[in-house]
C-alpha positions as CSV (number, residue, x, y, z in Angstrom):
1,X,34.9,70.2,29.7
2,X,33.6,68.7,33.4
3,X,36.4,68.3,35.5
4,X,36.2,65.8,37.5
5,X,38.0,65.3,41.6
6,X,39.3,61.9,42.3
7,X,38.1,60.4,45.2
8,X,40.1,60.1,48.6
9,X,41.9,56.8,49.0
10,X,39.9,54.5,51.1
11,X,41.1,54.0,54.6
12,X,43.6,51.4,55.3
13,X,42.2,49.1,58.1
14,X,45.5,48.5,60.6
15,X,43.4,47.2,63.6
16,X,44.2,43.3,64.3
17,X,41.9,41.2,62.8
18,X,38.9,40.4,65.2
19,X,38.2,36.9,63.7
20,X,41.6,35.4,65.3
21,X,41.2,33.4,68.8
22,X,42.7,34.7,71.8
23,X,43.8,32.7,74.2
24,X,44.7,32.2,77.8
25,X,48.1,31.3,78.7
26,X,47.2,28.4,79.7
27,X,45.9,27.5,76.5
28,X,48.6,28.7,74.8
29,X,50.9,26.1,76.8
30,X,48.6,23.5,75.6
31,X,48.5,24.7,71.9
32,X,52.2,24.3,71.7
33,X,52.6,20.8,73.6
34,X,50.1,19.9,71.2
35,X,52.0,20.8,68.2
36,X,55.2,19.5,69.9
37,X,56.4,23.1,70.5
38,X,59.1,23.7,73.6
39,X,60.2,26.7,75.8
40,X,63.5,27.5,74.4
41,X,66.6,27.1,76.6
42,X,63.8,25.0,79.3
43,X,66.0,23.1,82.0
44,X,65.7,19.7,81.2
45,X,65.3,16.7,83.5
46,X,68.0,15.5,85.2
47,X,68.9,12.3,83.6
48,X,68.2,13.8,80.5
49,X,70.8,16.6,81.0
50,X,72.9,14.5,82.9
51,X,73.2,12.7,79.2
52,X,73.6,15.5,77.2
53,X,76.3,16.6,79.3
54,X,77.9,13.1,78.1
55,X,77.2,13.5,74.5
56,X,79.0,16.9,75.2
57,X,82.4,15.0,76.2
58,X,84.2,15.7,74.0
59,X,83.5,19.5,73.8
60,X,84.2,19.8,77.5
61,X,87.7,18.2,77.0
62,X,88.4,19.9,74.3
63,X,87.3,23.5,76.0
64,X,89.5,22.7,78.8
65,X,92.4,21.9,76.7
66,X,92.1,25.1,74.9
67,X,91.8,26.9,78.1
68,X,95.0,25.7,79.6
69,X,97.0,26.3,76.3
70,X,95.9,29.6,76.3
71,X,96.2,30.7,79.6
72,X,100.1,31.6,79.4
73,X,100.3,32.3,75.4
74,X,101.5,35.7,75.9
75,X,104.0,35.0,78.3
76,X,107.2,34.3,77.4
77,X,107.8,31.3,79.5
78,X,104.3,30.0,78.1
79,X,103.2,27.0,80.2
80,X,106.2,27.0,82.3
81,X,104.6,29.1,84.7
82,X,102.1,26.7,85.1
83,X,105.0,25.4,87.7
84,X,106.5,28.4,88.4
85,X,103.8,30.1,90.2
86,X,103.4,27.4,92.8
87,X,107.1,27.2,93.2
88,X,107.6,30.9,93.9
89,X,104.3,30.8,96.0
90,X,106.5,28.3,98.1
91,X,109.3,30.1,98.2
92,X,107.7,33.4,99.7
93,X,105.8,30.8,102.2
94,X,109.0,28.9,103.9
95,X,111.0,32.6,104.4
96,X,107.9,34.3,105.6
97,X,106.4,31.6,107.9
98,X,109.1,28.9,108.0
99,X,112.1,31.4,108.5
100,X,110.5,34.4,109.8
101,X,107.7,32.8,111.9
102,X,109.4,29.6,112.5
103,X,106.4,27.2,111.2
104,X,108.8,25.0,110.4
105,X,110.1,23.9,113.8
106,X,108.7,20.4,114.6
107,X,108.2,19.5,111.0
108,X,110.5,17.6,109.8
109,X,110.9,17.8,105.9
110,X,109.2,21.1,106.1
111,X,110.1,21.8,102.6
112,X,108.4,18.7,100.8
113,X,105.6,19.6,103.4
114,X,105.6,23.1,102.1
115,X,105.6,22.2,98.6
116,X,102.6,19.4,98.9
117,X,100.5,21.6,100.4
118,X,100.8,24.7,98.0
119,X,100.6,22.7,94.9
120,X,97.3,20.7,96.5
121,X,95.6,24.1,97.9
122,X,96.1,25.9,94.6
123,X,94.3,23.4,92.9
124,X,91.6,23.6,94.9
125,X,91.8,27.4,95.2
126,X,92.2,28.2,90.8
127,X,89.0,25.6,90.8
128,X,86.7,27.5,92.6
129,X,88.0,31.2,91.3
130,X,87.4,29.5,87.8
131,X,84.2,28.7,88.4
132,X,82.9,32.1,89.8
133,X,83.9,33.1,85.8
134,X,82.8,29.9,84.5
135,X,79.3,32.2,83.2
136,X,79.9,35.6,83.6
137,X,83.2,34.8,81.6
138,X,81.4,33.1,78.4
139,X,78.5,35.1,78.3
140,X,78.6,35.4,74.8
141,X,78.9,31.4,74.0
142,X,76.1,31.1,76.5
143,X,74.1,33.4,74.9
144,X,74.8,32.0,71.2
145,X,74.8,28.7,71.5
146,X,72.2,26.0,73.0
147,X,74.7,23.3,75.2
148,X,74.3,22.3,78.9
149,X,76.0,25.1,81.0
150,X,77.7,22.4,83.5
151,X,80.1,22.1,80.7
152,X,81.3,25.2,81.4
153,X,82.5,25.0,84.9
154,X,83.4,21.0,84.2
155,X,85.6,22.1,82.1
156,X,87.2,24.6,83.9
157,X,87.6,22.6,86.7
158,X,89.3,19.6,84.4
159,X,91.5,22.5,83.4
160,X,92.8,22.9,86.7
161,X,93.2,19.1,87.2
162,X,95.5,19.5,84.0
163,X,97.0,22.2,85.2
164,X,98.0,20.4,88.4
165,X,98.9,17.1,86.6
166,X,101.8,18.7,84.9
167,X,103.2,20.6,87.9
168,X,103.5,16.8,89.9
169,X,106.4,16.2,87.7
170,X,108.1,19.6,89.5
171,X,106.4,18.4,92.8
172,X,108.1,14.8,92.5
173,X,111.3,16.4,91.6
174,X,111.8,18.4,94.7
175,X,110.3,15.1,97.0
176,X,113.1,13.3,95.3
177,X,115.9,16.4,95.8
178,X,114.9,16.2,99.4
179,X,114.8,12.2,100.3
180,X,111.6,11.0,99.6
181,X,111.4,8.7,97.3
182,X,109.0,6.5,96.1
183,X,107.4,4.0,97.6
184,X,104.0,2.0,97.3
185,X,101.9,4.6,99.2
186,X,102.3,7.0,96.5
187,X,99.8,4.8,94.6
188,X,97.4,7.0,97.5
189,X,97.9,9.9,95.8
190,X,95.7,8.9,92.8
191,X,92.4,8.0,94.4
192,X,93.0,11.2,96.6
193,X,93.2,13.4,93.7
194,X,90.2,12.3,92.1
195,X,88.0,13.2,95.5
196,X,89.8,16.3,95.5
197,X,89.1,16.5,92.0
198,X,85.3,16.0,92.3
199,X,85.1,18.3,95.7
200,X,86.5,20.7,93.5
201,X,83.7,20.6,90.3
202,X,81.2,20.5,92.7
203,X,82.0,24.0,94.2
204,X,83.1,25.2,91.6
205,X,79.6,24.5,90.0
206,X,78.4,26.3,93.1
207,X,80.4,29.4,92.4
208,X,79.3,29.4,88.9
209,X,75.4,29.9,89.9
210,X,76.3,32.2,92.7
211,X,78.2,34.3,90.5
212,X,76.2,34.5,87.4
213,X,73.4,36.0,89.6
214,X,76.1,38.1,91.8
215,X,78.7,38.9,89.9
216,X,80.0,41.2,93.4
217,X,80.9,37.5,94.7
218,X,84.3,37.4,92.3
219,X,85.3,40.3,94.4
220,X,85.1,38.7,97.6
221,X,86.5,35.4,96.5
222,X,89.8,35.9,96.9
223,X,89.9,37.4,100.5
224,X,87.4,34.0,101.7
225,X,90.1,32.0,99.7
226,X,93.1,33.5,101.5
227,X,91.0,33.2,104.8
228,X,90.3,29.2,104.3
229,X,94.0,28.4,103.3
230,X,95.3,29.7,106.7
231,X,93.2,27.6,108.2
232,X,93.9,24.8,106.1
233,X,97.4,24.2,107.2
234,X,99.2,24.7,103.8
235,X,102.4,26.6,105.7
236,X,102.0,25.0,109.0
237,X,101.1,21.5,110.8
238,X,97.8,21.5,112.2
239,X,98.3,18.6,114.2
240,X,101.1,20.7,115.7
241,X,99.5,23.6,116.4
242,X,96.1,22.8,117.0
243,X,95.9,20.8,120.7
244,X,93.0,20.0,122.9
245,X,94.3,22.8,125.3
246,X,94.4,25.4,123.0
247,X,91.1,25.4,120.8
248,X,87.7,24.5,121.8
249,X,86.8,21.6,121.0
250,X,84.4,22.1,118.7
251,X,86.9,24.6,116.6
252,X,89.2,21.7,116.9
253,X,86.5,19.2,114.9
254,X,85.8,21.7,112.6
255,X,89.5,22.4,111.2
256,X,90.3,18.5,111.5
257,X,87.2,17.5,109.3
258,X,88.1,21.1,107.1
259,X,88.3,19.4,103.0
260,X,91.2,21.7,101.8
261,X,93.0,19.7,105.3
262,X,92.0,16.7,104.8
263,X,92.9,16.6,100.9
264,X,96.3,18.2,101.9
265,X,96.9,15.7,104.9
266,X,96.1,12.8,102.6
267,X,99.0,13.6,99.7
268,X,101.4,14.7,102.5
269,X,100.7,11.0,103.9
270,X,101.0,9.4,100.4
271,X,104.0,11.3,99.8
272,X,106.0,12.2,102.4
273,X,107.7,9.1,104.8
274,X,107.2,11.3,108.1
275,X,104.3,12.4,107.7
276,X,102.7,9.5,109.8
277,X,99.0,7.9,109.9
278,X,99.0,9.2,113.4
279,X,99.3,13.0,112.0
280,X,95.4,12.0,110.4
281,X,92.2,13.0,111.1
282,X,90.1,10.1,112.4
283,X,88.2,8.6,109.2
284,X,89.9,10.7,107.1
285,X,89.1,9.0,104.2
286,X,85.4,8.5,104.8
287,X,85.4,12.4,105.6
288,X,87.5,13.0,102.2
289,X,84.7,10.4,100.4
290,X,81.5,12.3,102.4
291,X,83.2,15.6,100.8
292,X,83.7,14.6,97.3
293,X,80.1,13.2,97.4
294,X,78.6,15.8,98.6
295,X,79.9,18.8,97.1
296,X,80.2,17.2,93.6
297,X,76.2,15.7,93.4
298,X,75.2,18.7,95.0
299,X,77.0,21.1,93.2
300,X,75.8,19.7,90.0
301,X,72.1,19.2,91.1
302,X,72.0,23.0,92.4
303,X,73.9,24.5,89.4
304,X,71.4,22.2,87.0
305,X,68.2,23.9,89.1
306,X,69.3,27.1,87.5
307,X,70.1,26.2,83.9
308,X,67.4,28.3,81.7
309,X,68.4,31.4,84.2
310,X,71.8,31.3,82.8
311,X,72.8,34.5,80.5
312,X,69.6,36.2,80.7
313,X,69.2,39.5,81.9
């Protein structure tokens, strides 16, 4: 009987196929316009996003929401200390610099000025600290999910309007405890707010780009934040304090046309009887308008410049 040896498997070809087209990459971008084919997370143009942000609305309001009930769920209290930690803020403020520095002598209704300016400056103070986590803080929703990222620090930052809308009610209780009561210039106090309001989305927009490349800069925040409210007059009158003699000049322009001032100096003038027109900037609204408008478009166009460089890498 012939045996007979089976033959050795042919070889398996693994080498790419040599009949396929390479191309350039510049003919690869044209391949996939042509076939209607997009780079994924690409920024889009700004009226486009400026839409989608819209068709987003609801999303952002609801985020925020969602945010600001959860913010004290494990605390006993709950939302109470939503007022509480401005109050106490206060509190520390008039014994240190009212009592103990005497900041208080030659204001009179120091406490409603106190008060006013601690709830106003945190607002704009929790705004920007929200936004230097408005990224780094959702990285994983960035990552999963295809939305514009403006939403993120919009949100955050109508969280803190929230936030600050249910403390007025403690706010008008200790203006009324005190003697102020109201009268038509609190009406002020609305169209104030809402240039605070967009001041504050616009930086805080800022603080989201700046942060999502350094994350480092939510470290520092806090020590730049505490920095800017002594010079914002929250404990102590500029107007006061601050005469021609004693600052140059310049310094002197500089603190009177400072935002976290003038957004301070406007709801202590809607609020507060004697705190006088004469106690204002000149143009201060103009200079709280050029603010608003100018921190919140830019904010928004220089966060939108980066929007495909957020969450990667």
């Amino acid at each position: 009987m012939v045996s007979q040896t089976a033959a050795p498997p042919a070889p398996v070809d693994t080498a790419p196929p040599t009949h396929l087209p390479v191309y350039a990459a510049g003919e690869l971008a044209a391949l996939a316009a042509r076939h209607g084919l997009t780079v994924s997370g690409a920024r889009p143009k700004l009226g486009e996003y400026v839409r989608q942000l819209w068709g987003r609305r609801h999303f952002i309001t609801a985020f925020a929401t969602a945010k600001l009930t959860a913010q004290y769920s494990q605390a006993k209290l709950g939302q109470i200390w939503q007022i509480m930690t401005p109050l106490l803020n206060a509190t520390v403020y008039y014994f240190i610099f009212g009592v103990l520095m005497n900041t208080k002598h030659g204001v009179p209704d120091y406490v409603p000025f106190l008060v006013t300016g601690v709830f106003i400056w945190t607002f704009t103070a929790s705004s920007i600290t929200a936004g230097t986590r408005a990224i780094s803080g959702n990285t994983g929703l960035v990552r999963a999910l295809h939305f514009p990222r403006a939403s993120l620090p919009i949100a955050l930052a109508i969280q803190q309007l929230q936030q600050l809308l249910f403390s007025l009610g403690a706010l008008f209780l200790i203006l009324l405890a005190f003697g102020q009561y109201p009268r038509p210039s609190w009406l002020l106090a609305i169209p104030a707010l809402a240039l605070q309001a967009l001041f504050n989305t616009g930086i805080s927009m800022v603080m989201a780009r700046l942060a999502a490349r350094t994350p480092d800069i939510a470290q520092l925040t806090p020590f730049l934040l505490r920095t800017w409210m002594y010079a914002s007059g929250v404990m102590w009158s500029l107007d006061t304090l601050l005469t021609a003699d004693r600052v140059p000049r310049l310094a002197l322009l500089a603190l009177e046309c400072n935002p976290a001032a003038v957004y301070i100096d406007l709801m202590r003038y809607a609020l507060i009887d004697s705190f006088t027109g004469a106690q204002l900037p000149p143009h201060v609204w103009a200079v709280a308008t050029g603010w608003a408008l100018v921190c919140g478009i830019g904010g928004f166009v220089y966060f939108w410049k980066a929007e495909e460089r957020y969450g990667r890498g």
